[in-house]
TIFI-951931 format. One line per field, with one value per residue: x, y, z of N, C-alpha, C in turn; residue number from 1. Coordinates in Angstrom, 1 decimal. Example, Ala and Ser with C-alpha at 12.3 -4.5 7.8 and 13.67 -1.06 7.14 Angstrom:
2
n_x = [13.2,12.8]
n_y = [-5.7,-2.2]
n_z = [7.8,7.1]
ca_x = [12.3,13.7]
ca_y = [-4.5,-1.1]
ca_z = [7.8,7.1]
c_x = [13.2,12.9]
c_y = [-3.3,0.0]
c_z = [7.8,7.9]
k = [1,2]
END
This chain:
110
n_x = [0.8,0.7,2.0,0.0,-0.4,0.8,-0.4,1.8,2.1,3.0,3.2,2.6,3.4,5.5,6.9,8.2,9.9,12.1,13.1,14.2,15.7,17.4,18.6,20.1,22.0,23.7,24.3,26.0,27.5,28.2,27.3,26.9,26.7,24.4,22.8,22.9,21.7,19.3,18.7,18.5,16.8,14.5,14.7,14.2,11.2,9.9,9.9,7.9,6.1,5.6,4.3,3.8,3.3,5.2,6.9,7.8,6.4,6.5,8.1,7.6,5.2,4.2,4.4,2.4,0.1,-0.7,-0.9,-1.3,0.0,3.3,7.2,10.1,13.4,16.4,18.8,20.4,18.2,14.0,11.4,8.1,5.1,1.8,-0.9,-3.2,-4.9,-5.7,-3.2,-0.2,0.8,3.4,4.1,6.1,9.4,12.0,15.1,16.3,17.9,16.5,14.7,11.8,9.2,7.9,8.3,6.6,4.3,3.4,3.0,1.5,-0.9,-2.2]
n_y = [-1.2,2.0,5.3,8.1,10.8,14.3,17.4,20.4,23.2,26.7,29.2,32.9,34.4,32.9,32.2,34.7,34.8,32.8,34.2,36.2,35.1,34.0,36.3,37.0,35.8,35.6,38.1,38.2,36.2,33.8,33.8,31.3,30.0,30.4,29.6,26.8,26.3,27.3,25.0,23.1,23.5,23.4,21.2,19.8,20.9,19.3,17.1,16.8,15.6,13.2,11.7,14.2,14.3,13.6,15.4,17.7,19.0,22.7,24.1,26.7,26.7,24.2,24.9,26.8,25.0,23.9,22.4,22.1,23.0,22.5,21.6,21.1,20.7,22.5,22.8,25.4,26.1,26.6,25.2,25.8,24.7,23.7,20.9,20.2,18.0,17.4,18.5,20.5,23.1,25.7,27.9,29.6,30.3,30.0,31.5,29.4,30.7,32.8,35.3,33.4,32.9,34.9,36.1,34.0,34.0,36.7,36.0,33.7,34.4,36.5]
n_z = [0.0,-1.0,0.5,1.4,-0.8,-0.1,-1.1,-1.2,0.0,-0.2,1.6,1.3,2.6,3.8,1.3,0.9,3.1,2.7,-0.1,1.4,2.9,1.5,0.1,2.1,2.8,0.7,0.6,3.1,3.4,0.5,-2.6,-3.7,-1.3,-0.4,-2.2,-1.9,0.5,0.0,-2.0,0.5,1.8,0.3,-0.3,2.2,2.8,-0.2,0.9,2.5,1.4,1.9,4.8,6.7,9.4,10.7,11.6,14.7,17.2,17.1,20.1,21.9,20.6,21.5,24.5,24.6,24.2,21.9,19.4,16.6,14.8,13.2,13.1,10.9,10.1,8.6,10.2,11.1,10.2,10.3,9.8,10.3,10.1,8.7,8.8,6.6,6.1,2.0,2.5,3.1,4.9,4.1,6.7,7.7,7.5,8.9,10.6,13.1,15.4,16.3,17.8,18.0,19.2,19.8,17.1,15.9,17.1,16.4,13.2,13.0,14.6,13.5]
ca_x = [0.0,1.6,1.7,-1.0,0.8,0.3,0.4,2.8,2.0,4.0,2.4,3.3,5.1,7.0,7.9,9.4,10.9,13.0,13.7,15.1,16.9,18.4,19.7,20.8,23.2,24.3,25.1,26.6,28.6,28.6,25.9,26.7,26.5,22.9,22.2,23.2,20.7,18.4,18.2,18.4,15.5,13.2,14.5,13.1,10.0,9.7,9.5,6.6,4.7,5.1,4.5,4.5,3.1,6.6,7.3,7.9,5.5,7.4,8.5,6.8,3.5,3.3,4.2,0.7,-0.8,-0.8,-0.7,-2.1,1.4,4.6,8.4,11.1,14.5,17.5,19.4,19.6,16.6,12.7,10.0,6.9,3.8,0.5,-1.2,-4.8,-5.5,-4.6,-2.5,0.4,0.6,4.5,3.5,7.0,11.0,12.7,17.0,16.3,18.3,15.9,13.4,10.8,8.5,8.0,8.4,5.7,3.1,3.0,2.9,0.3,-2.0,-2.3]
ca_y = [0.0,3.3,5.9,9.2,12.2,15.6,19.0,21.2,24.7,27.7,30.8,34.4,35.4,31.6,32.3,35.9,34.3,32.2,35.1,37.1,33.9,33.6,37.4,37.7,34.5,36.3,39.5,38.2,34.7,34.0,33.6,29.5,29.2,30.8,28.1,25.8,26.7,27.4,23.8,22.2,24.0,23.4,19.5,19.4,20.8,18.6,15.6,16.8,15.1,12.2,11.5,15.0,14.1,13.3,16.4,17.9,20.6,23.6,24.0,27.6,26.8,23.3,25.3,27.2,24.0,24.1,21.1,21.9,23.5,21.3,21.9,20.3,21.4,22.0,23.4,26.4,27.1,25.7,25.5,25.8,24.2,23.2,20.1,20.3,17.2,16.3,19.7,20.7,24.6,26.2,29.4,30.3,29.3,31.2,30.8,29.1,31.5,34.0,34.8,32.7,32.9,36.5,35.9,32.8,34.4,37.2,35.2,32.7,34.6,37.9]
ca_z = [0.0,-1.0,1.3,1.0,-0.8,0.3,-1.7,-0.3,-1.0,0.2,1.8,0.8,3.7,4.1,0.2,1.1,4.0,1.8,-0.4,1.7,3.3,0.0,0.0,3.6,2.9,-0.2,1.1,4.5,2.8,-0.8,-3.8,-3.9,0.1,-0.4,-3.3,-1.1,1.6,-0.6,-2.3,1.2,2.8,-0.7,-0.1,3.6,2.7,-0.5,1.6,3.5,0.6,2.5,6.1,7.7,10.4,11.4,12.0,15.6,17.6,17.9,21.6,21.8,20.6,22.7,25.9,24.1,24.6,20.4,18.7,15.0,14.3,13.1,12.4,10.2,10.6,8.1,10.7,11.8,9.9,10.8,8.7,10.5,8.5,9.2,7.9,6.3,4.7,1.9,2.0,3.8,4.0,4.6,7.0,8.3,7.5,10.1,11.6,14.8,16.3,16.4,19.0,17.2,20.5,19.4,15.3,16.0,17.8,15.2,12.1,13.4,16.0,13.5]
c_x = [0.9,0.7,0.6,0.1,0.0,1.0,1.1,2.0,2.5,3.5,3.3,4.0,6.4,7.6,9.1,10.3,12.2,13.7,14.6,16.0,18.1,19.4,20.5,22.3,24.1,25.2,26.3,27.7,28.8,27.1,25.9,26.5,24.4,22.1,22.1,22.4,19.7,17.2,17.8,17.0,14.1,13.2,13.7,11.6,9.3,9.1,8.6,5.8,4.3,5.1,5.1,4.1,4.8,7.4,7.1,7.1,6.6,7.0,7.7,5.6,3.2,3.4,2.9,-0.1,-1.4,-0.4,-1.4,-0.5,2.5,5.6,9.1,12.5,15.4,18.3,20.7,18.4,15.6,12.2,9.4,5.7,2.7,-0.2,-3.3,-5.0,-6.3,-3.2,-1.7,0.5,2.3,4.4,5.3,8.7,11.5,14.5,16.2,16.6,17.8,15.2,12.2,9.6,7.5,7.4,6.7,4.1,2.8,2.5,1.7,-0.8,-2.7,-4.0]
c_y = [1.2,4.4,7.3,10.1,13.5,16.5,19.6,22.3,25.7,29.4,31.7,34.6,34.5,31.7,33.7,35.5,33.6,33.0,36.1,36.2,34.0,35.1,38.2,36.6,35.2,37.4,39.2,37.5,34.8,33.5,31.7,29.0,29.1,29.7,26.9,25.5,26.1,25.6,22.9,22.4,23.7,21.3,18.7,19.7,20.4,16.8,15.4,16.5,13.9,11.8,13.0,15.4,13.4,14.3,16.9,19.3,21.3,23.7,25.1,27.6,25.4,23.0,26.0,26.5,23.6,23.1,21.0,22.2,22.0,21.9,20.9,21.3,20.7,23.6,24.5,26.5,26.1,26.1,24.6,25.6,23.5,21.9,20.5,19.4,17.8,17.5,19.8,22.5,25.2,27.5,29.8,29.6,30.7,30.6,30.6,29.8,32.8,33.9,34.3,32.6,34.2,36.3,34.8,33.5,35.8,37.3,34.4,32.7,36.0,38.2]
c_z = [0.0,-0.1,0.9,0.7,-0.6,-0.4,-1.0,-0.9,0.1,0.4,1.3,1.4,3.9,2.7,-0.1,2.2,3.4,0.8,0.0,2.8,2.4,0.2,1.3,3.4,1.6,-0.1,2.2,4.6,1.2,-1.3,-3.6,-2.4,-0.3,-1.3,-2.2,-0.2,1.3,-1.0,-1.0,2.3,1.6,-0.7,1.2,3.2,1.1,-0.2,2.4,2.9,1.2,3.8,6.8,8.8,11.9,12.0,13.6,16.2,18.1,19.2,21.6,21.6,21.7,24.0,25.9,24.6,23.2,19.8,17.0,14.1,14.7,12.6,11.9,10.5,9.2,8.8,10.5,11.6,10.1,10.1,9.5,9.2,9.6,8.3,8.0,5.6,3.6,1.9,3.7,3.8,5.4,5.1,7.3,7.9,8.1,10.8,13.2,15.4,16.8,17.6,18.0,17.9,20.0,17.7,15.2,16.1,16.8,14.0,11.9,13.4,14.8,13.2]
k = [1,2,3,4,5,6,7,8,9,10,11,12,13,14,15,16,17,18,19,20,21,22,23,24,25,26,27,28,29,30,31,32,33,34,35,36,37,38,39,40,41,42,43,44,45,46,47,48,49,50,51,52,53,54,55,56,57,58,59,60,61,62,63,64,65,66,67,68,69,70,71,72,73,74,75,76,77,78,79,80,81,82,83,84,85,86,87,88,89,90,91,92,93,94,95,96,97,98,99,100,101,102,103,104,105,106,107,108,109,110]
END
């Protein structure tokens, strides 16, 4: 039995997130680090076609008590996504190292 596949699709603000992922690595390292990124953050949230319920509740929302929200990680960076059967939806790719607590509850809650 093959597994169920799920659309991905890529909110507005999680696809400027990624754009301006792209030109902060650019500006700050080089054009091929930022490629580099790039492809590896579009390969995690490629594979959330299958099984993304494997994904982990961000720590922030399930001190909330929030359990609809899920992360993947290509560390530093998290992509926040929500699943909506049969659809997966990419609200946020954010550097971990942020206050995300803050960035989260903005993004989310607005």
């Amino acid at each position: 039995m093959t597994p169920m596949r799920f659309e991905v699709l890529i909110t507005k603000s999680a696809a400027r997130d990624l754009e301006e992922l792209h030109a902060f690595i650019t500006r700050n390292d080089a054009p091929k680090k930022a490629a580099q990124v790039l492809d590896a953050v579009t390969e995690v949230i490629e594979r959330l076609t299958e099984f993304p319920e494997r994904g982990a509740y961000p720590r922030e929302l399930l001190s909330l008590g929030l359990k609809e929200f899920r992360e993947t990680f290509f560390k530093p960076y998290r992509v926040i996504y929500r699943i909506v059967e049969p659809r997966v939806y990419i609200l946020l790719i954010a550097d971990g190292r942020r206050d995300l607590q803050t960035l989260l509850t903005r993004r989310l809650f607005r």
